[in-house]
C-alpha positions in Angstrom: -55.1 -8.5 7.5 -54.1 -6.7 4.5 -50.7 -5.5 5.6 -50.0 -9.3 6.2 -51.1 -10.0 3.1 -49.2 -7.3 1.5 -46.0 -8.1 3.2 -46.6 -12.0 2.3 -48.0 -11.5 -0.8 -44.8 -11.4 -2.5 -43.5 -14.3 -1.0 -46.2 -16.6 -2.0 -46.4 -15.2 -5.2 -43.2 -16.4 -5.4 -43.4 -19.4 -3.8 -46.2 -20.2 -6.2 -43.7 -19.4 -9.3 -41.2 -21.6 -8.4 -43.6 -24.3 -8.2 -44.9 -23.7 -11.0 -41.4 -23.5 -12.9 -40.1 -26.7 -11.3 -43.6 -28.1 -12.6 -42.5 -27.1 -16.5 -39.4 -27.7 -16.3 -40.7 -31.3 -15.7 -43.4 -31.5 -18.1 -40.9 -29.6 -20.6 -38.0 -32.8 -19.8 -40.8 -35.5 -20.5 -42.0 -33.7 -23.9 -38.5 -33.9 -24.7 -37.5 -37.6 -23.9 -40.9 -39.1 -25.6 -39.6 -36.9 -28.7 -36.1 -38.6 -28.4 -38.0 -41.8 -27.7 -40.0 -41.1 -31.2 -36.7 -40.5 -33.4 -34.9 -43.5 -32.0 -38.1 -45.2 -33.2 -37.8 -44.0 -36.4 -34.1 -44.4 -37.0 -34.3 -47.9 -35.8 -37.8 -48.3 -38.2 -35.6 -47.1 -40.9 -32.4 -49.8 -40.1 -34.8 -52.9 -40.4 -36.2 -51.6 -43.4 -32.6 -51.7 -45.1 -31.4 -54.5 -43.6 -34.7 -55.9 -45.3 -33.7 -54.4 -48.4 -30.4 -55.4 -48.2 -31.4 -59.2 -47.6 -33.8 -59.1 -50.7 -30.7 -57.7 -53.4 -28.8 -60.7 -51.5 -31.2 -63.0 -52.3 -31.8 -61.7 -55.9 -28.4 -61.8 -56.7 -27.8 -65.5 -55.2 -30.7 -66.5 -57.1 -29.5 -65.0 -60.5 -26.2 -66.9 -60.4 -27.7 -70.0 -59.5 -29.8 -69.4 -62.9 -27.2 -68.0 -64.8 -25.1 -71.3 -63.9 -27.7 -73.3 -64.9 -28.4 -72.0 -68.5 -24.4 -72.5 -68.7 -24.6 -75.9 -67.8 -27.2 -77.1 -70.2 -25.5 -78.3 -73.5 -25.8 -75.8 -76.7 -28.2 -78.2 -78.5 -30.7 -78.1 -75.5 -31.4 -74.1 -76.5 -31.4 -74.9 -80.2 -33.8 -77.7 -79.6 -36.1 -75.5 -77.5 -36.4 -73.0 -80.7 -36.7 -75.4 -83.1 -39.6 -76.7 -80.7 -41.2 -73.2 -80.5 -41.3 -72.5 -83.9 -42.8 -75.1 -85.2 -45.7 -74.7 -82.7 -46.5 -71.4 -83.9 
């Protein structure tokens, strides 16, 4: 019995390492592939969060010219009215 086992002792032993290296090799593409997964999270995280931004300095600016032209269409006496109205409240 123990000469068997000694001359199929190796063997296994290496049967058993292969198996086991075949079984991290797997677990080792899987950590992998969910940390890929992660950083294409991220990255795309971080492109909706500038095309947000982006869409807000848009909007700011449309919204400053549409003031800007406003105050230039008001007639000059309008603002010198609005002073003169100020003052004498206070």
């Amino acid at each position: 019995m123990m000469a068997l086992l000694l001359k199929i002792g190796p063997w296994l032993a290496g049967l058993v390492g292969i198996i086991a290296g075949l079984f991290m090799r797997q677990q080792a593409k899987t950590t992998q592939a969910e940390a890929a997964q992660e950083v294409a999270e991220g990255r795309q995280k971080v492109a909706e969060q500038s095309a947000a931004a982006a869409q807000a300095g848009t909007d700011s600016a449309k919204e400053r010219i549409h003031v800007e032209n406003e105050i230039a269409a008001r007639p000059s006496s309008d603002a010198a009215q609005r002073l003169r109205d100020r003052w004498s409240a206070d």
